[in-house]
Biopython code that builds the backbone (N, CA, C, O; Angstrom):
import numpy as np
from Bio.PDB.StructureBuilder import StructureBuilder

atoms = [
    (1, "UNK", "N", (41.811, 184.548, 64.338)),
    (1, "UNK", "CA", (42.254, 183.816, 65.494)),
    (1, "UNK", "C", (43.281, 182.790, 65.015)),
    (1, "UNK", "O", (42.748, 181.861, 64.408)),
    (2, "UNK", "N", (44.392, 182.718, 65.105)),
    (2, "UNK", "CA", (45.333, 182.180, 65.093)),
    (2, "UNK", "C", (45.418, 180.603, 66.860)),
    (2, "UNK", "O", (45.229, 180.743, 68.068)),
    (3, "UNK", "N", (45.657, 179.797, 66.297)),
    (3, "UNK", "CA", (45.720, 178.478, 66.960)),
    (3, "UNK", "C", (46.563, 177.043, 66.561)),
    (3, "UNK", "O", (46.522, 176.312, 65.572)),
    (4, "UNK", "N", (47.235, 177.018, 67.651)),
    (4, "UNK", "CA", (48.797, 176.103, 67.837)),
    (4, "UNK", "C", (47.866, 174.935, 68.029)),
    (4, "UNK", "O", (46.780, 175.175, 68.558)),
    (5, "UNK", "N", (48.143, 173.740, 67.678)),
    (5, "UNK", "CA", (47.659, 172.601, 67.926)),
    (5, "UNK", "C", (48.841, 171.501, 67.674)),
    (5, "UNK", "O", (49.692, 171.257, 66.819)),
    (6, "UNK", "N", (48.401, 170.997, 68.888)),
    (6, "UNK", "CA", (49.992, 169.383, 69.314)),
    (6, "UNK", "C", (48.981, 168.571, 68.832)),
    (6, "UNK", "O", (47.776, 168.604, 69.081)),
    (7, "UNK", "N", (49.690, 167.756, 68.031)),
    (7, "UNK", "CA", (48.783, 165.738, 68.571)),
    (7, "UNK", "C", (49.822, 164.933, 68.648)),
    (7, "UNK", "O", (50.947, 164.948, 68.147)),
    (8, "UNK", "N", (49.183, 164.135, 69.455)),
    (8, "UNK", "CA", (50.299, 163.227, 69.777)),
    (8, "UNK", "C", (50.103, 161.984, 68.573)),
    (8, "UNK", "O", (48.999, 161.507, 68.311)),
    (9, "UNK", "N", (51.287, 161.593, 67.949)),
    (9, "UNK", "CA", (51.046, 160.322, 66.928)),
    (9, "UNK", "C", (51.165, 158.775, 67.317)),
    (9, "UNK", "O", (51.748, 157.855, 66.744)),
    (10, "UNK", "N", (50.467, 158.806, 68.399)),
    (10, "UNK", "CA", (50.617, 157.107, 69.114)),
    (10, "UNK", "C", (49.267, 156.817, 68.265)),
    (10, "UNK", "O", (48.144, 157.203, 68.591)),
    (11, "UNK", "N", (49.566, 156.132, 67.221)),
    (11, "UNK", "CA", (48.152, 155.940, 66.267)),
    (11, "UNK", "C", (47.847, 157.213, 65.510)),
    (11, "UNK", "O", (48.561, 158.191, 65.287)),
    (12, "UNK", "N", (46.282, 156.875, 65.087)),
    (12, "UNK", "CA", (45.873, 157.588, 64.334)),
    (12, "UNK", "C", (45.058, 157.982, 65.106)),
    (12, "UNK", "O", (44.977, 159.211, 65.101)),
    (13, "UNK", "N", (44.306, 157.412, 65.884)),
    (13, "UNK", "CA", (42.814, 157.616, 66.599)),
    (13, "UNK", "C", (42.889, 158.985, 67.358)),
    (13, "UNK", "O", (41.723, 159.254, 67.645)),
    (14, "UNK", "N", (43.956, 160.265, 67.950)),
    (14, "UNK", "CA", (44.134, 161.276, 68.540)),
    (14, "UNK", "C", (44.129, 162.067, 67.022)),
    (14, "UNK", "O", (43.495, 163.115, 67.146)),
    (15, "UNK", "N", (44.443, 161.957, 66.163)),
    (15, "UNK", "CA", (44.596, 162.910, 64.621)),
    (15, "UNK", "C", (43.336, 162.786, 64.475)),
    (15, "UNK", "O", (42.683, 163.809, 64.680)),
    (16, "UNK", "N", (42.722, 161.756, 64.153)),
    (16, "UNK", "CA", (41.444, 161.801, 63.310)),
    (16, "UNK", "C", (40.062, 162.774, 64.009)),
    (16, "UNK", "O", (39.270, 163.587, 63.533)),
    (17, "UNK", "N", (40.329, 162.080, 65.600)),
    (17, "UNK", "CA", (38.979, 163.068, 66.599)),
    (17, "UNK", "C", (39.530, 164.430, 66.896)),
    (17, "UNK", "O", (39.150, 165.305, 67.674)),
    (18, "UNK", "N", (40.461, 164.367, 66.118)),
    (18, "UNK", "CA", (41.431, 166.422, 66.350)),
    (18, "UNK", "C", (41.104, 166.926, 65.252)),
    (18, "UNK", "O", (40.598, 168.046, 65.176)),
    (19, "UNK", "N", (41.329, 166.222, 64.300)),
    (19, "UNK", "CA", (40.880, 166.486, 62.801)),
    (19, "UNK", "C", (39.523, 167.228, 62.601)),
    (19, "UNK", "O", (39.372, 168.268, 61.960)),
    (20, "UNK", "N", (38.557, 166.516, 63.258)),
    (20, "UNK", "CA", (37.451, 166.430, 63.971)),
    (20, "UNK", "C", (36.784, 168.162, 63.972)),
    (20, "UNK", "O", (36.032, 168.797, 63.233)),
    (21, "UNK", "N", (37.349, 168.372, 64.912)),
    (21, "UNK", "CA", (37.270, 169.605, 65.783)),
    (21, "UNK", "C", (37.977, 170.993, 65.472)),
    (21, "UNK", "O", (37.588, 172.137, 65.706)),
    (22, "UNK", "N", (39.530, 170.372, 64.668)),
    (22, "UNK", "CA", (39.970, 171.492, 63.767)),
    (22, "UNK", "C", (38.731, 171.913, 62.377)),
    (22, "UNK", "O", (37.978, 172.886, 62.405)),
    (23, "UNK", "N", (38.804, 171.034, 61.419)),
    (23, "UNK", "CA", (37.594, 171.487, 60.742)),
    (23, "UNK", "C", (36.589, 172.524, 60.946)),
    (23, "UNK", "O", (36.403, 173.543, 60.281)),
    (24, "UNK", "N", (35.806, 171.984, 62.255)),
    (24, "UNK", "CA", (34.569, 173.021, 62.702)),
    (24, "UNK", "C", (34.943, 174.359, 62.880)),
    (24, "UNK", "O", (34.346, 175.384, 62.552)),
    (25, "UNK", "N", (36.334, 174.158, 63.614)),
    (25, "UNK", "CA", (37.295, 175.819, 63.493)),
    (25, "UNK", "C", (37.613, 176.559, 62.495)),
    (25, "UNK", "O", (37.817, 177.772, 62.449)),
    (26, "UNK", "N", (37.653, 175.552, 61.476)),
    (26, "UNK", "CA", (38.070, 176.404, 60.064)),
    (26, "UNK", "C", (37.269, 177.015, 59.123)),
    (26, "UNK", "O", (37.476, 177.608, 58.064)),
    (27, "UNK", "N", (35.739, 176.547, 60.158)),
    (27, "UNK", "CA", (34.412, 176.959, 59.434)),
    (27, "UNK", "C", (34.227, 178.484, 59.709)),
    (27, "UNK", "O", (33.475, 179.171, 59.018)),
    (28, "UNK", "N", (34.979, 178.996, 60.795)),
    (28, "UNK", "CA", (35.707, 180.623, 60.900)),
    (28, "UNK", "C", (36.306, 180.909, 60.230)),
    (28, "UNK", "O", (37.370, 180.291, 60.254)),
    (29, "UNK", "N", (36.155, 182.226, 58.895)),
    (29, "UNK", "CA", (37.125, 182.555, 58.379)),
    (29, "UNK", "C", (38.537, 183.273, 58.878)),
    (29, "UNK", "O", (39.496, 183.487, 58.137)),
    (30, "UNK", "N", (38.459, 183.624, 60.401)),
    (30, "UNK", "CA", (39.338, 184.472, 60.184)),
    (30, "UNK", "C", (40.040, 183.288, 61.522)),
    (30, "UNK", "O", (40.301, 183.651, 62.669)),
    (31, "UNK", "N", (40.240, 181.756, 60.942)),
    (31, "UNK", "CA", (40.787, 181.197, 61.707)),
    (31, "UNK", "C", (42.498, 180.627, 61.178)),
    (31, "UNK", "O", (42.435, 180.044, 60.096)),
    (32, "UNK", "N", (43.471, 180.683, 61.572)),
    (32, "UNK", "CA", (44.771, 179.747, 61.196)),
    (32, "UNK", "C", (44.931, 179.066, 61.910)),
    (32, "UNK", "O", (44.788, 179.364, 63.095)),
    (33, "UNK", "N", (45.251, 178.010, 61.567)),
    (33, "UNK", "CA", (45.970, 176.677, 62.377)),
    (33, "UNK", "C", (47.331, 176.335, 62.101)),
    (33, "UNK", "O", (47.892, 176.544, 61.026)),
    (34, "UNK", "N", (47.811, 175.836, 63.048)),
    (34, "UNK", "CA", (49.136, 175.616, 62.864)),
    (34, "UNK", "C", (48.911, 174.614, 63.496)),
    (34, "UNK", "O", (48.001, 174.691, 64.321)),
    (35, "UNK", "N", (49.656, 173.295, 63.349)),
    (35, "UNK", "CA", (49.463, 171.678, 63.464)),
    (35, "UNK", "C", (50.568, 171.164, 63.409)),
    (35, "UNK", "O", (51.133, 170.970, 62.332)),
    (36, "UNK", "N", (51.122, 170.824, 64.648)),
    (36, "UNK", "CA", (52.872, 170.467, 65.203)),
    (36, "UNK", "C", (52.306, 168.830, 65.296)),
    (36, "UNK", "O", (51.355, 168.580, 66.037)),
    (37, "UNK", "N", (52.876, 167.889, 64.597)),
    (37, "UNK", "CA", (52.818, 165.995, 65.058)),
    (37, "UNK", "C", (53.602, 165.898, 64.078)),
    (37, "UNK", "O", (54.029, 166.596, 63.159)),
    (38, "UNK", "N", (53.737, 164.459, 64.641)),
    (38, "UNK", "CA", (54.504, 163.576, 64.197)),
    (38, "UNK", "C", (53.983, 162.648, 63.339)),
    (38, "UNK", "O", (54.407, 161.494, 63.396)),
    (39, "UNK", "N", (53.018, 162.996, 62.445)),
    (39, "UNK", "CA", (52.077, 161.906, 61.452)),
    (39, "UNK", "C", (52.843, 162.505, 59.940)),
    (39, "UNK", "O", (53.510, 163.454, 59.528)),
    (40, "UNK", "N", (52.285, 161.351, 59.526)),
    (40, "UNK", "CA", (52.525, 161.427, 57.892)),
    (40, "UNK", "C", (51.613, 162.137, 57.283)),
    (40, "UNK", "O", (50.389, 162.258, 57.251)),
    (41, "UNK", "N", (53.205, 162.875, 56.483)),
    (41, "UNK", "CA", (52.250, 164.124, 55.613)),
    (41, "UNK", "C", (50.994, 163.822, 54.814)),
    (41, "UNK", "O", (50.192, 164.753, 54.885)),
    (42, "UNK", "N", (50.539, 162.684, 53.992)),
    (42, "UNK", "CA", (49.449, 162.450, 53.604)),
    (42, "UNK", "C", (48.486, 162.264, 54.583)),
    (42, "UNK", "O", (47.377, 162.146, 54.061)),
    (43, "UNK", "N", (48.464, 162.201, 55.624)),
    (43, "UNK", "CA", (47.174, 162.212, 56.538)),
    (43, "UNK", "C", (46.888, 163.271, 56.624)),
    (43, "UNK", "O", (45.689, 163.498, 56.786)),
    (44, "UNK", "N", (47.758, 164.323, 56.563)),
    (44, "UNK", "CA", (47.097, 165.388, 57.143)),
    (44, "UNK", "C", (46.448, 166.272, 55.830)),
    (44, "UNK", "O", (45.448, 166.984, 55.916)),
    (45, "UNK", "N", (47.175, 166.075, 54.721)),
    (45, "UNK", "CA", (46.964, 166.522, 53.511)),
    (45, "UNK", "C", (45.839, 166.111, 52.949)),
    (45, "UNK", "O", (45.234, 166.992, 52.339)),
    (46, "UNK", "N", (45.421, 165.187, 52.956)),
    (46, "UNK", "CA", (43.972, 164.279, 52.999)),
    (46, "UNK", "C", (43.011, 164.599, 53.697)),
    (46, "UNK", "O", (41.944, 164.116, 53.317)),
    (47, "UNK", "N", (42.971, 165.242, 54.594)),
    (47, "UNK", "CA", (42.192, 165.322, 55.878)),
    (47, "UNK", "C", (41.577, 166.915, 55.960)),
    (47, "UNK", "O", (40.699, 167.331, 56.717)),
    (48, "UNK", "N", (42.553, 167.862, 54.634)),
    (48, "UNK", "CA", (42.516, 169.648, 54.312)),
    (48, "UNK", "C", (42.533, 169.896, 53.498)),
    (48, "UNK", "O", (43.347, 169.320, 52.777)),
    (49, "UNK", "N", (41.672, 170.950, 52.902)),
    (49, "UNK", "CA", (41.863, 171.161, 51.806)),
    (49, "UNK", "C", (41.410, 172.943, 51.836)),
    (49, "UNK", "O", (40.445, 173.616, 51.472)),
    (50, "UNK", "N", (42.711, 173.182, 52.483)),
    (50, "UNK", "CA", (42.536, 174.835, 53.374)),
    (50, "UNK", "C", (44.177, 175.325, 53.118)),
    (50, "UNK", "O", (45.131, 174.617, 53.439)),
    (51, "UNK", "N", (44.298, 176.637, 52.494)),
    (51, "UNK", "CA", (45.314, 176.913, 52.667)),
    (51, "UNK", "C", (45.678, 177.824, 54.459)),
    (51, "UNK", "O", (46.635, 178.595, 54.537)),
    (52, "UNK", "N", (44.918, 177.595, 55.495)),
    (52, "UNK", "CA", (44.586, 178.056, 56.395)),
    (52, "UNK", "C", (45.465, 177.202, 57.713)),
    (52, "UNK", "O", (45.731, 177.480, 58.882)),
    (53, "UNK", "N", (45.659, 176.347, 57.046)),
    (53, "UNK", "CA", (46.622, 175.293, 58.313)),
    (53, "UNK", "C", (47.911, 175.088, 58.085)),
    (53, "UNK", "O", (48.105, 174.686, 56.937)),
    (54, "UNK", "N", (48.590, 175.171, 58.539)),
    (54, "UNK", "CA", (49.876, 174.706, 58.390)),
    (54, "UNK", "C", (50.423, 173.676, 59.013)),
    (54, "UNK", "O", (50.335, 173.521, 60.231)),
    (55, "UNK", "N", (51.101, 172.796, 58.141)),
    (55, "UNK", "CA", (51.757, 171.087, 59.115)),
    (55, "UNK", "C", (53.045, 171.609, 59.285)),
    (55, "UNK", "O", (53.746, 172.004, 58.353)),
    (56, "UNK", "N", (53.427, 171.617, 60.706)),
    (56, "UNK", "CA", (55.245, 171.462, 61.034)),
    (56, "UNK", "C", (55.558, 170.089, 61.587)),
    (56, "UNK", "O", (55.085, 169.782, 62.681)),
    (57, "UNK", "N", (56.380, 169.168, 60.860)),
    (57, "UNK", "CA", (56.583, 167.645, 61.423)),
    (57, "UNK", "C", (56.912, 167.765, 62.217)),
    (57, "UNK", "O", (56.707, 168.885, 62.685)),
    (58, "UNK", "N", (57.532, 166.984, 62.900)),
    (58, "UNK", "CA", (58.348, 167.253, 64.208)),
    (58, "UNK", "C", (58.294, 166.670, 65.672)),
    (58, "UNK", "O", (59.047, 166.148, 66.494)),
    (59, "UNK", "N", (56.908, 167.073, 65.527)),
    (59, "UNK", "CA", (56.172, 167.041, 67.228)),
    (59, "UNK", "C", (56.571, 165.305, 67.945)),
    (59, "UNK", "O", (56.467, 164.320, 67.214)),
    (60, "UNK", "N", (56.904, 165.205, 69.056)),
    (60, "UNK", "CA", (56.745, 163.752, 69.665)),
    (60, "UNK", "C", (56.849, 164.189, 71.012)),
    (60, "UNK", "O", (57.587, 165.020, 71.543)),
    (61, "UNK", "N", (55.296, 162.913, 71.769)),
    (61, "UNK", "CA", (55.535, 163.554, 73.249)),
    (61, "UNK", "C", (55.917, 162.128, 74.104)),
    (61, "UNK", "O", (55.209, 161.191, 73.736)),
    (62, "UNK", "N", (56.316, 161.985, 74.540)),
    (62, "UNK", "CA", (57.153, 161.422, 75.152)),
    (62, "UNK", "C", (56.148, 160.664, 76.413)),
    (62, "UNK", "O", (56.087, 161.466, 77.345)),
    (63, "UNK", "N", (55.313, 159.328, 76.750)),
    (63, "UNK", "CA", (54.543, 158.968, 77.291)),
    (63, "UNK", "C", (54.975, 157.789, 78.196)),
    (63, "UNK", "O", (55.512, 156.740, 77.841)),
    (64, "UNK", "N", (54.704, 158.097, 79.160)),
    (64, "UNK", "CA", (55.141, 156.685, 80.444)),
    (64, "UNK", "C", (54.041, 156.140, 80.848)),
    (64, "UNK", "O", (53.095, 156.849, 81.192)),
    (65, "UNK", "N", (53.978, 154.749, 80.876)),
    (65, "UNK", "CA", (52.615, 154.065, 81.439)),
    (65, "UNK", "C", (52.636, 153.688, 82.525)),
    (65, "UNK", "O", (53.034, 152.529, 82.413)),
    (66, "UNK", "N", (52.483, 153.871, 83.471)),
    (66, "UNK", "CA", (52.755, 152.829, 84.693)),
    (66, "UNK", "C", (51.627, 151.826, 85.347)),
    (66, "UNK", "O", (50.623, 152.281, 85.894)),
    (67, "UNK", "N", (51.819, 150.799, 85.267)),
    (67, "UNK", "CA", (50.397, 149.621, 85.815)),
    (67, "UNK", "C", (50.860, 149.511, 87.108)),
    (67, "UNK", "O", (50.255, 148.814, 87.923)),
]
sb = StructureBuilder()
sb.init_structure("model")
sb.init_model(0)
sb.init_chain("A")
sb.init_seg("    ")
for serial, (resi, resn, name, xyz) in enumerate(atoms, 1):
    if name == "N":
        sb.init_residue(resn, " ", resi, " ")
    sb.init_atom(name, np.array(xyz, "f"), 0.0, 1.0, " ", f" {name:<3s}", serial, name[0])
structure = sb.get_structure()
């Protein structure tokens, strides 16, 4: 099973509880990840130790707040 995953990098706190949940996925062997954000490569490199994921930098989503 092959799986695209966005995070958004406003912080860390969306990487880490994604982080989270990718893991448990990778406890499937016949799982790949592919992992599009905008975080620094040592977070994510820190966080795997899978040749099963792949980081593409890049990602930014673009967020409006309105009060």
């Amino acid at each position: 099973m092959k799986i695209l995953c966005y995070i958004s990098s406003h912080g860390f706190g969306h990487a880490t509880r994604t982080f989270a949940t990718l893991r448990e996925l990778l406890r499937y062997e016949d799982t790949e990840i592919i992992l599009r954000a905008n975080l620094p490569r040592w977070l994510v490199t820190n966080s795997f130790q899978t040749e099963r994921l792949t980081y593409e930098k890049g990602f930014e989503t673009l967020t409006i707040f309105y009060d």
